[in-house]
KEGUDO-116370 format. One line per 3 residues: number of its first residue (from 0); for each residue x, y, z of N, C-alpha, C, O. Coordinates in pm, whole numbers, always signed. Layout:
// residues N
NUM	X,Y,Z,X,Y,Z,X,Y,Z,X,Y,Z ~ ...
//
This chain:
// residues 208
0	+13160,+6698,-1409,+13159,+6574,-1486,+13051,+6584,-1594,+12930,+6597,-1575 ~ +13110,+6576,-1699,+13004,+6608,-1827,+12982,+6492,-1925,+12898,+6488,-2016 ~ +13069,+6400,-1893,+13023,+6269,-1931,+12942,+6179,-1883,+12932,+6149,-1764
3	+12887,+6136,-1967,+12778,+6032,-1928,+12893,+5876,-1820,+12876,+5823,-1710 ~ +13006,+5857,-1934,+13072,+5730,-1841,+13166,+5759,-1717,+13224,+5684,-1638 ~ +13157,+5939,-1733,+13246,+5981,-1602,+13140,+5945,-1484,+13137,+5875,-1383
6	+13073,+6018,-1542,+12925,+6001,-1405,+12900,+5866,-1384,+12915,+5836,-1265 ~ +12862,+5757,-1466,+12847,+5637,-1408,+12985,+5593,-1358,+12976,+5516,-1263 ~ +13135,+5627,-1402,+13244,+5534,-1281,+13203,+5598,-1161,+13166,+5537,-1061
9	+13208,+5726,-1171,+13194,+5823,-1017,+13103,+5720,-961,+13138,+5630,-885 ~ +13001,+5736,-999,+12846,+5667,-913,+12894,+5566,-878,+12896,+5545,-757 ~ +12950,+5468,-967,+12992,+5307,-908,+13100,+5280,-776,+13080,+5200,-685
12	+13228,+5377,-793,+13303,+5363,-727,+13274,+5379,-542,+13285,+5307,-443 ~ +13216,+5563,-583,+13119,+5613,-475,+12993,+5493,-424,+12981,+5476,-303 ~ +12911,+5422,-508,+12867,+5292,-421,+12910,+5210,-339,+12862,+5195,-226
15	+13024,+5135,-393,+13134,+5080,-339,+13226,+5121,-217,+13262,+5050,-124 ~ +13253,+5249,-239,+13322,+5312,-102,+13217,+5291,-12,+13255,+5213,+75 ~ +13095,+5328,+5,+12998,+5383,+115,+13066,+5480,+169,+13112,+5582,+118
18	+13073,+5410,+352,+13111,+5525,+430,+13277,+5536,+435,+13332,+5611,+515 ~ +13343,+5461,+350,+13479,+5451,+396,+13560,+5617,+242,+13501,+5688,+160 ~ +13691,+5607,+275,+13736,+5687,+195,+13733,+5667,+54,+13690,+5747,-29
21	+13798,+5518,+24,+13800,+5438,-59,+13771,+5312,-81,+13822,+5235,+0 ~ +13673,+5242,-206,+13742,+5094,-223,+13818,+5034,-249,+13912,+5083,-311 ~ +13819,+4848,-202,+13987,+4852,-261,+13941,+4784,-385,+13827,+4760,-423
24	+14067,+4755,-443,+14097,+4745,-593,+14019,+4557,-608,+13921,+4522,-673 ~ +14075,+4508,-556,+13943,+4375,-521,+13813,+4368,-568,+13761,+4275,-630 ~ +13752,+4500,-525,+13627,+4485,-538,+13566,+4561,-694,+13454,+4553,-745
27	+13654,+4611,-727,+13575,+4614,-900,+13578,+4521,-941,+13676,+4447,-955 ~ +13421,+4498,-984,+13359,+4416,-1087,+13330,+4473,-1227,+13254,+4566,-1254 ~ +13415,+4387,-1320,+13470,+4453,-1495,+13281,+4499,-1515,+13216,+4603,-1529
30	+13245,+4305,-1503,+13091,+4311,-1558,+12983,+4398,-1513,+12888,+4420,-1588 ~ +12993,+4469,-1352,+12916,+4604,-1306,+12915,+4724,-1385,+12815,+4796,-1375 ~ +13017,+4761,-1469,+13088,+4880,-1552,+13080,+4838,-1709,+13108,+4917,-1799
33	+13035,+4700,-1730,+13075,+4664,-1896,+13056,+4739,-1997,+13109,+4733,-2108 ~ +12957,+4834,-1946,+12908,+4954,-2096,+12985,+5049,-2109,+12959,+5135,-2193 ~ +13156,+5061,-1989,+13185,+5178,-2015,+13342,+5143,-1988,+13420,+5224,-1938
36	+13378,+5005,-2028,+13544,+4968,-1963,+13627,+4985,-2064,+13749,+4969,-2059 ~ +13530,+5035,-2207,+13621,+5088,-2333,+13725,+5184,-2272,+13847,+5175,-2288 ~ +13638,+5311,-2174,+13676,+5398,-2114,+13738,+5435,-1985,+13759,+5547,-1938
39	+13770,+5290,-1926,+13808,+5224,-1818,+13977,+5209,-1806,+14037,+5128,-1877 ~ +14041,+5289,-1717,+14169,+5230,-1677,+14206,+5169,-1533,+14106,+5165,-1462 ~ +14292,+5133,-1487,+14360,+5091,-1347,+14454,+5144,-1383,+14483,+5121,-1501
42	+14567,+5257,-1287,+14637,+5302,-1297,+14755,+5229,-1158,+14695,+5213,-1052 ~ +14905,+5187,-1155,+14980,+5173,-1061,+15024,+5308,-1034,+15078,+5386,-1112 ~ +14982,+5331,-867,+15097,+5428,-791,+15240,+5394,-766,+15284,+5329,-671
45	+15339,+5474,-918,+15467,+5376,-834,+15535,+5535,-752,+15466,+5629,-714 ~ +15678,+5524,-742,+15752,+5576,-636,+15714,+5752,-703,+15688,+5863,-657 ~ +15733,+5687,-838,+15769,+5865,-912,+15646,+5952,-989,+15652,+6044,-1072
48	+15529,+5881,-923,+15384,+5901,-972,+15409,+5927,-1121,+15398,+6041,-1166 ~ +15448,+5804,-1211,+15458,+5773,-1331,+15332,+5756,-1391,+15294,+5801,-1499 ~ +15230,+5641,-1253,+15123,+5587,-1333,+15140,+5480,-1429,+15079,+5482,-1536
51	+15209,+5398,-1402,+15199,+5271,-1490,+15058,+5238,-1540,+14984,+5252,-1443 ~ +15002,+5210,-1624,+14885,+5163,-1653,+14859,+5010,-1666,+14898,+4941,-1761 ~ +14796,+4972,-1571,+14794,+4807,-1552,+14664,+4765,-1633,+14665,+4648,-1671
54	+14558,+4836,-1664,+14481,+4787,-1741,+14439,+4933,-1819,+14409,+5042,-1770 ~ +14450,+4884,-1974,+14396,+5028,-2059,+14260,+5001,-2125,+14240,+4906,-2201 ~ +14167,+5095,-2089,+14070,+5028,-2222,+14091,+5081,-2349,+14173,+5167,-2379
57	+14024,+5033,-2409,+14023,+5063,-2582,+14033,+5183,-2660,+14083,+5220,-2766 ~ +13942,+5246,-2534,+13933,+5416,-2605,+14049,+5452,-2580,+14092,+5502,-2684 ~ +14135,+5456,-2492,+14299,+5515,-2504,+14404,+5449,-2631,+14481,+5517,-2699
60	+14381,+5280,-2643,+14441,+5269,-2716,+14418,+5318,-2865,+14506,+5351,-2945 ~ +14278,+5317,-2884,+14288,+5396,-2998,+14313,+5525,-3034,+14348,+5553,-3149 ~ +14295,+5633,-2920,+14373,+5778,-2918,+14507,+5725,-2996,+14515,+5759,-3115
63	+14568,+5680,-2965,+14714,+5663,-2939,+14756,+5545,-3113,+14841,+5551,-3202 ~ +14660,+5470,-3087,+14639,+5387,-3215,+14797,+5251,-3203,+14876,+5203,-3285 ~ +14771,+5235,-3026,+14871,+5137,-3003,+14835,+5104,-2812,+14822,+5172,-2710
66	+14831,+4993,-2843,+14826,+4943,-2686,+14876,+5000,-2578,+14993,+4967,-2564 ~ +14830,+5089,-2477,+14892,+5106,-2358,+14906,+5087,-2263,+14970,+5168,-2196 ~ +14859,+4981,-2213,+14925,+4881,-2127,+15087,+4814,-2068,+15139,+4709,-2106
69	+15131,+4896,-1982,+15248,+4909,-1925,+15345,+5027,-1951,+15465,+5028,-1922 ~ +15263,+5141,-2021,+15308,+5282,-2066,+15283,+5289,-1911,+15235,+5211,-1829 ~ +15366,+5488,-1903,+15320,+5523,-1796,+15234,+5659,-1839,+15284,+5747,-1908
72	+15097,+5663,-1790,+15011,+5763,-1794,+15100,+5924,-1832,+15096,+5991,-1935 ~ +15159,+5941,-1731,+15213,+6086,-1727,+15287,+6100,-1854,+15269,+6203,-1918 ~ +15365,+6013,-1897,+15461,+6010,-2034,+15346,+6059,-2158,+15385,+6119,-2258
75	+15194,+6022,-2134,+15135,+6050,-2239,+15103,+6198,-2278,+15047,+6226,-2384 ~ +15136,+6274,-2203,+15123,+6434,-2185,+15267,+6500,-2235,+15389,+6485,-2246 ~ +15162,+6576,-2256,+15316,+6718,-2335,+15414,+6757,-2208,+15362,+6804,-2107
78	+15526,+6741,-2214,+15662,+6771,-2110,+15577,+6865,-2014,+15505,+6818,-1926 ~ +15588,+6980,-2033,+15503,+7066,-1993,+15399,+7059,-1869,+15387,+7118,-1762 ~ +15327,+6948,-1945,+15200,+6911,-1847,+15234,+6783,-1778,+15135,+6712,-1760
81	+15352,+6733,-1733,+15295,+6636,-1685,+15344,+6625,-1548,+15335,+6521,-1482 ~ +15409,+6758,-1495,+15423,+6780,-1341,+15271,+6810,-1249,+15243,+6778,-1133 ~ +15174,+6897,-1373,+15051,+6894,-1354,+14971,+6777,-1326,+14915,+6764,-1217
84	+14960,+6685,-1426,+14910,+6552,-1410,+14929,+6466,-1264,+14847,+6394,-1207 ~ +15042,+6493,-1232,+15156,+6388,-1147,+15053,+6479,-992,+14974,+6431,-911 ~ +15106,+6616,-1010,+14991,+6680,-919,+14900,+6634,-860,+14879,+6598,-744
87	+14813,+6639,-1003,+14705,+6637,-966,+14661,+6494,-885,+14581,+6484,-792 ~ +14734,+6394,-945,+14740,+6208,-894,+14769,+6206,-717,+14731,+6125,-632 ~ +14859,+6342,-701,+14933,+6329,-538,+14800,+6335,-481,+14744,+6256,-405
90	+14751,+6475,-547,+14658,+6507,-438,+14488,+6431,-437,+14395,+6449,-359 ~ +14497,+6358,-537,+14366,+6267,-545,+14442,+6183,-402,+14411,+6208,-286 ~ +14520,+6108,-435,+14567,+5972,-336,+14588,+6033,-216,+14539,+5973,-121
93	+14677,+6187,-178,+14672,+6218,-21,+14543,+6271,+30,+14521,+6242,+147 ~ +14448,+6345,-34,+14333,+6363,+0,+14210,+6220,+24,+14113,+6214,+99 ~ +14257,+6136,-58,+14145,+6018,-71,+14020,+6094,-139,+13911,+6058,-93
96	+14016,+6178,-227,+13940,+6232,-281,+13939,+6227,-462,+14047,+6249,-518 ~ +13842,+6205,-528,+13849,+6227,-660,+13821,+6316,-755,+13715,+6378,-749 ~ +13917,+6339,-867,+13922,+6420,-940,+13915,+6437,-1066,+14009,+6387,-1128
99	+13803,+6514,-1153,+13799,+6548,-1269,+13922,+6630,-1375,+14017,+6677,-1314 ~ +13921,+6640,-1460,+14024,+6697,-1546,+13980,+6738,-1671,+13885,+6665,-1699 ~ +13999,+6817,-1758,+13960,+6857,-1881,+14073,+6855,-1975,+14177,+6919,-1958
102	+14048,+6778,-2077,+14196,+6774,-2164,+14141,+6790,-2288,+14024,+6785,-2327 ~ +14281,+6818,-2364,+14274,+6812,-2530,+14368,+6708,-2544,+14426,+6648,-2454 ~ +14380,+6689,-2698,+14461,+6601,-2780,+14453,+6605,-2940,+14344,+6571,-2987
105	+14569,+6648,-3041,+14604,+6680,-3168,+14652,+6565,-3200,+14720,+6491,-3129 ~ +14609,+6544,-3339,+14679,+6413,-3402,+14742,+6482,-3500,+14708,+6600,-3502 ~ +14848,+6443,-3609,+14914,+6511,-3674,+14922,+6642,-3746,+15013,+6718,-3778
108	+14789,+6639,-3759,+14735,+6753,-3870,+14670,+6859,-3810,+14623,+6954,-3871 ~ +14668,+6839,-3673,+14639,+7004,-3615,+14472,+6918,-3553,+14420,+6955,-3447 ~ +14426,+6835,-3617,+14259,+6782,-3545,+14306,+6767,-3384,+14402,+6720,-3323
111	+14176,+6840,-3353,+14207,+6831,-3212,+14074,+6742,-3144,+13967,+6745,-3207 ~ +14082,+6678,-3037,+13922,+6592,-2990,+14005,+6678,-2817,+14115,+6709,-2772 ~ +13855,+6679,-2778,+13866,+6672,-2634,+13759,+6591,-2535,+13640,+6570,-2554
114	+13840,+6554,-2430,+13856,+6464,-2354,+13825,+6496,-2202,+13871,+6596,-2147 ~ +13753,+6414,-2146,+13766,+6422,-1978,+13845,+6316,-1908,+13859,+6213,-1973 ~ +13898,+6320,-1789,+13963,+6254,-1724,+13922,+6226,-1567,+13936,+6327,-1498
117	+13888,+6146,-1518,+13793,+6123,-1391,+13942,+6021,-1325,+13969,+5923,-1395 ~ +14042,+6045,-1186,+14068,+5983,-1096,+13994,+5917,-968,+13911,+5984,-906 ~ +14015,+5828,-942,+13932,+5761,-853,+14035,+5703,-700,+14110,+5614,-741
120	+14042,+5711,-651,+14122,+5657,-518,+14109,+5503,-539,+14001,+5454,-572 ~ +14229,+5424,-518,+14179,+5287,-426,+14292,+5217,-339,+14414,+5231,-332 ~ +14192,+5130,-273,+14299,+5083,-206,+14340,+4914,-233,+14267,+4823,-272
123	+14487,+4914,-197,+14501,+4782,-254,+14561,+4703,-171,+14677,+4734,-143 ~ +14510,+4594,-115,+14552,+4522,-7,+14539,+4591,+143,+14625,+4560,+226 ~ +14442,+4676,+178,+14479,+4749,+270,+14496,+4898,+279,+14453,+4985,+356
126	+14597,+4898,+142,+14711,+5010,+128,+14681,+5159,+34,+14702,+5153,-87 ~ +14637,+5277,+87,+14599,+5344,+40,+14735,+5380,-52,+14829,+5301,-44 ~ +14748,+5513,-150,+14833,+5545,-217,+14879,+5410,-329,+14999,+5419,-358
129	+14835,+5335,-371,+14834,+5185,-444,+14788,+5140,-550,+14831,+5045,-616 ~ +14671,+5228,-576,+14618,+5226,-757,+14513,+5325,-734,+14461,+5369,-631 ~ +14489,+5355,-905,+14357,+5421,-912,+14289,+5384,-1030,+14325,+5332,-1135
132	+14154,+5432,-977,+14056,+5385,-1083,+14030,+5456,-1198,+13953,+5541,-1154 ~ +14044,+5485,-1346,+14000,+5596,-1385,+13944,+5575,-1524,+13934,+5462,-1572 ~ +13912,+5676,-1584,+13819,+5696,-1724,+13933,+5825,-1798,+13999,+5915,-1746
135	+13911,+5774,-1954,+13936,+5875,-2022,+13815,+5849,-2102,+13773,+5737,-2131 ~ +13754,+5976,-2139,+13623,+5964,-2195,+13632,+6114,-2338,+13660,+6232,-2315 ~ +13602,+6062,-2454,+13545,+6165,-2561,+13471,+6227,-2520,+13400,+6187,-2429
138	+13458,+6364,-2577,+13353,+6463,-2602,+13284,+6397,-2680,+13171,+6352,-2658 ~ +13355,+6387,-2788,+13302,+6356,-2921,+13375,+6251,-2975,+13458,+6205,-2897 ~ +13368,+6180,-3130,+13416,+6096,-3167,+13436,+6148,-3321,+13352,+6128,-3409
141	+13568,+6223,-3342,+13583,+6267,-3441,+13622,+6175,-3553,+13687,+6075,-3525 ~ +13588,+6198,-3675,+13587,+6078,-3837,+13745,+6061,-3822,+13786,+5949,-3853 ~ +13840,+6156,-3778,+13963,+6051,-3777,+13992,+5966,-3604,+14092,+5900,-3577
144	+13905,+5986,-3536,+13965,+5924,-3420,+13945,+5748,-3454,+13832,+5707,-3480 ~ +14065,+5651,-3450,+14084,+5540,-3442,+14168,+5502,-3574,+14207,+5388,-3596 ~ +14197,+5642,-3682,+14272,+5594,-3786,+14366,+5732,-3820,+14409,+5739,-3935
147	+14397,+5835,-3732,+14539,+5930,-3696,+14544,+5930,-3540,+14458,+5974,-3464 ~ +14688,+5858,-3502,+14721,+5865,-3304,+14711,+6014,-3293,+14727,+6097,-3382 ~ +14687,+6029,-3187,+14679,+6160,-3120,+14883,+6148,-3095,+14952,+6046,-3085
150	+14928,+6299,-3091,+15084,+6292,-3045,+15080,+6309,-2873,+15160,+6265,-2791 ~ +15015,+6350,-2862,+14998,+6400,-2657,+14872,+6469,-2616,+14800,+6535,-2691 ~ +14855,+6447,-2503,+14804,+6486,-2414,+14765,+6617,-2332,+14820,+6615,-2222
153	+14676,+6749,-2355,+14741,+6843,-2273,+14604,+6852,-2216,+14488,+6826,-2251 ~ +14684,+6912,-2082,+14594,+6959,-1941,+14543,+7084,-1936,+14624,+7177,-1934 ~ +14408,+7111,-1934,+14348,+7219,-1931,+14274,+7254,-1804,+14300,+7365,-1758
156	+14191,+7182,-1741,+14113,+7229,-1605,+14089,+7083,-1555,+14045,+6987,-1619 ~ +14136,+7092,-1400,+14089,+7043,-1301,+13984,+7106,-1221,+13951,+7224,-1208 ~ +13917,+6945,-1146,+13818,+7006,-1083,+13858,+6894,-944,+13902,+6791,-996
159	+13856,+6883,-827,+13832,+6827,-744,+13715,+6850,-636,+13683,+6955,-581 ~ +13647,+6686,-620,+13530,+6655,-550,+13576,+6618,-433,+13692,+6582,-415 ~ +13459,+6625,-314,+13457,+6608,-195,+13557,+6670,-114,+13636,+6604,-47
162	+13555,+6785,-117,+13679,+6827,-86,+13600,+7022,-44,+13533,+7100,-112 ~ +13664,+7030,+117,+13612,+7145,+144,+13725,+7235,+156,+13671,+7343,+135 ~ +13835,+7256,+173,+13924,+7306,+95,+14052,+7252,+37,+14104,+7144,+65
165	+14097,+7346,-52,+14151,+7293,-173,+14319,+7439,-195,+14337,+7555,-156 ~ +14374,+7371,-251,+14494,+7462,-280,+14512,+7438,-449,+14534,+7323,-486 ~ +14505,+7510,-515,+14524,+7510,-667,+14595,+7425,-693,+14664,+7431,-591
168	+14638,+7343,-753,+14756,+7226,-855,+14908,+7319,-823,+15004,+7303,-748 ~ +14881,+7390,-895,+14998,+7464,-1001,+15104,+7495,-849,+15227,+7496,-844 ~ +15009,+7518,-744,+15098,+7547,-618,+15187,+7410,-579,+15284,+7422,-505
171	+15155,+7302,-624,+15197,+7189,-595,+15366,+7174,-718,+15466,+7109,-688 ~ +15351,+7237,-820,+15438,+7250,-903,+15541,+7306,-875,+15507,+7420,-843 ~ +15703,+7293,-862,+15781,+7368,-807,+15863,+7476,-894,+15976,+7432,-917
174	+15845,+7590,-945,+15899,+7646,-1017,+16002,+7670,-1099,+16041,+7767,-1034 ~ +16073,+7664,-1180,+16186,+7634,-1227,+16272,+7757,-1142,+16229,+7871,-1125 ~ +16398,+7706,-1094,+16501,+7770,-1038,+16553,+7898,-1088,+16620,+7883,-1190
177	+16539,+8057,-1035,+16631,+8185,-1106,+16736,+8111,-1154,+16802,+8024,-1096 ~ +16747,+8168,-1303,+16859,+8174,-1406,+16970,+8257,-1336,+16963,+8375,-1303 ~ +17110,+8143,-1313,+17217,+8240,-1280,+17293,+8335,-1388,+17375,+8422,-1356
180	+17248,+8299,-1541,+17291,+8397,-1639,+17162,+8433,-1689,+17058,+8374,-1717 ~ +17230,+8617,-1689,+17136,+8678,-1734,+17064,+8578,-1931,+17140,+8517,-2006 ~ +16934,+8595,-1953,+16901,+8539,-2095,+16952,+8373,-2094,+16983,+8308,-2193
183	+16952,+8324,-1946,+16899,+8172,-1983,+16791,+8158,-1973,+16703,+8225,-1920 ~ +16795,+8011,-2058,+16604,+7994,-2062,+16589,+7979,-1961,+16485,+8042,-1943 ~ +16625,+7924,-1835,+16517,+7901,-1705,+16473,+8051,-1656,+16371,+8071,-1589
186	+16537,+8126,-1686,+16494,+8276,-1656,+16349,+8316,-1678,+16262,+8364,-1605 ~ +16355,+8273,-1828,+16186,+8258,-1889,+16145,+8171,-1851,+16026,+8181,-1878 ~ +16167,+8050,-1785,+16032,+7982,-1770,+15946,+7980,-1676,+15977,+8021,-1564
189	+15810,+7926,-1705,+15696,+7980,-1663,+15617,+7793,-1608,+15634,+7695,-1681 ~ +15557,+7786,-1506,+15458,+7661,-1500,+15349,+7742,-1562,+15332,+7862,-1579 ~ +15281,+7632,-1590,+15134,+7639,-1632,+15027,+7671,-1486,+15030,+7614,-1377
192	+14937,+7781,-1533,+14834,+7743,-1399,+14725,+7720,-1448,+14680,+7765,-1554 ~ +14662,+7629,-1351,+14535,+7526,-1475,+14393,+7563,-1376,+14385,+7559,-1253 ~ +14337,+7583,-1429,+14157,+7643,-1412,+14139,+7524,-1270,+14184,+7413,-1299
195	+14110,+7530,-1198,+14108,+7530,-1047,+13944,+7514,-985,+13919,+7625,-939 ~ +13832,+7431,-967,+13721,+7419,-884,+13698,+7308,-826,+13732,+7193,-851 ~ +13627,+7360,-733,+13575,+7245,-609,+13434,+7238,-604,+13357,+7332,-586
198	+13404,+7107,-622,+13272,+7067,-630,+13196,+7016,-546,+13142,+6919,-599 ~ +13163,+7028,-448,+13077,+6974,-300,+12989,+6843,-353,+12909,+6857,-445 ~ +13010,+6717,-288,+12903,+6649,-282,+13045,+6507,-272,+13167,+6498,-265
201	+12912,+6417,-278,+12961,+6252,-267,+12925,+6199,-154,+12825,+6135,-121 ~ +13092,+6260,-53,+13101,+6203,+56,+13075,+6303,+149,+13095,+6420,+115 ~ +13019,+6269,+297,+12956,+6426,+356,+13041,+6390,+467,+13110,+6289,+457
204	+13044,+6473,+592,+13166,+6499,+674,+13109,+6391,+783,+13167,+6409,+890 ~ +13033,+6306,+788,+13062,+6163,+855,+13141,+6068,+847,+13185,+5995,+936 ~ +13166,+6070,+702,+13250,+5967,+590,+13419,+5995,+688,+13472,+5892,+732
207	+13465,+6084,+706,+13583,+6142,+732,+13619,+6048,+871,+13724,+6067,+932
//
């Protein structure tokens, strides 16, 4: 986590949990986080780990340079990447563990900004697998970001926390099916495999 507002959601959320896996969605307070809800989402777990986005902050809508609020997260990524994304969401919510991400994003003209992405577990009503908490956060703040949309989203490195072992993403991805004619494209195609670490700390093996 190399952001300053990744590190403070982490810290907040991780307060909030204590000893349990997760908090639930109840208990965020906007005004605890106010210096950083530009960078602030709530994401819905629906059936097809779409990611509805139930609350966007600002900094996405201006990537995008249009409200995203009731988009679905994964749609914002290049075709490509967003079995990765969807991945990576399973295994935050079946682990109860949270996860970092490293992204880019091009706006028309080839400018590229990059981006971190922090998942957070929660629970909602009870109900684990039900929302998540998360941040999209700048590196930087490039002279066209807020006046050229970015076109998509791409996935470069995950990292998952609290977590003593781990199985790469990309294994979670199911390969495209052998081509029954010779020189179809599924023949060539290839998943992506995305930079892969585990970071020790948070929650320690009492929490469990």
């Amino acid at each position: 986590m190399r952001q300053a507002a990744t590190q403070e959601l982490y810290s907040y959320w991780n307060r909030l949990r204590g000893a349990r896996l997760s908090p639930e969605r109840e208990e965020i307070d906007p005004s605890a986080i106010r210096h950083i809800l530009a960078d602030t989402m709530i994401l819905e777990v629906d059936d097809e780990r779409q990611l509805p986005i139930r609350i966007s902050g600002t900094r996405l809508n201006a990537l995008f340079l249009d409200e995203q609020k009731g988009r679905n997260l994964v749609s914002l990524f290049a075709p490509e990447d967003r079995a990765g994304i969807s991945a990576m969401a399973q295994a935050v919510l079946d682990g109860q563990r949270p996860a970092v991400a490293g992204l880019t994003a091009q706006a028309e003209y080839g400018e590229e900004i990059a981006l971190e992405l922090l998942l957070l577990p929660l629970r909602h009503r009870g109900r684990t697998h039900a929302r998540l908490l998360a941040s999209l956060t700048p590196q930087t703040l490039p002279s066209w970001f807020g006046l050229r949309a970015a076109l998509c989203l791409r996935l470069i490195a995950i990292r998952f926390l609290d977590s003593e072992q781990s199985v790469p993403v990309a294994s979670f991805i199911k390969p495209p099916e052998p081509a029954k004619k010779p020189g179809d494209l599924a023949s060539r195609g290839k998943f992506r495999r995305f930079s892969f670490f585990v970071i020790p700390g948070g929650r320690d093996k009492s929490d469990a």
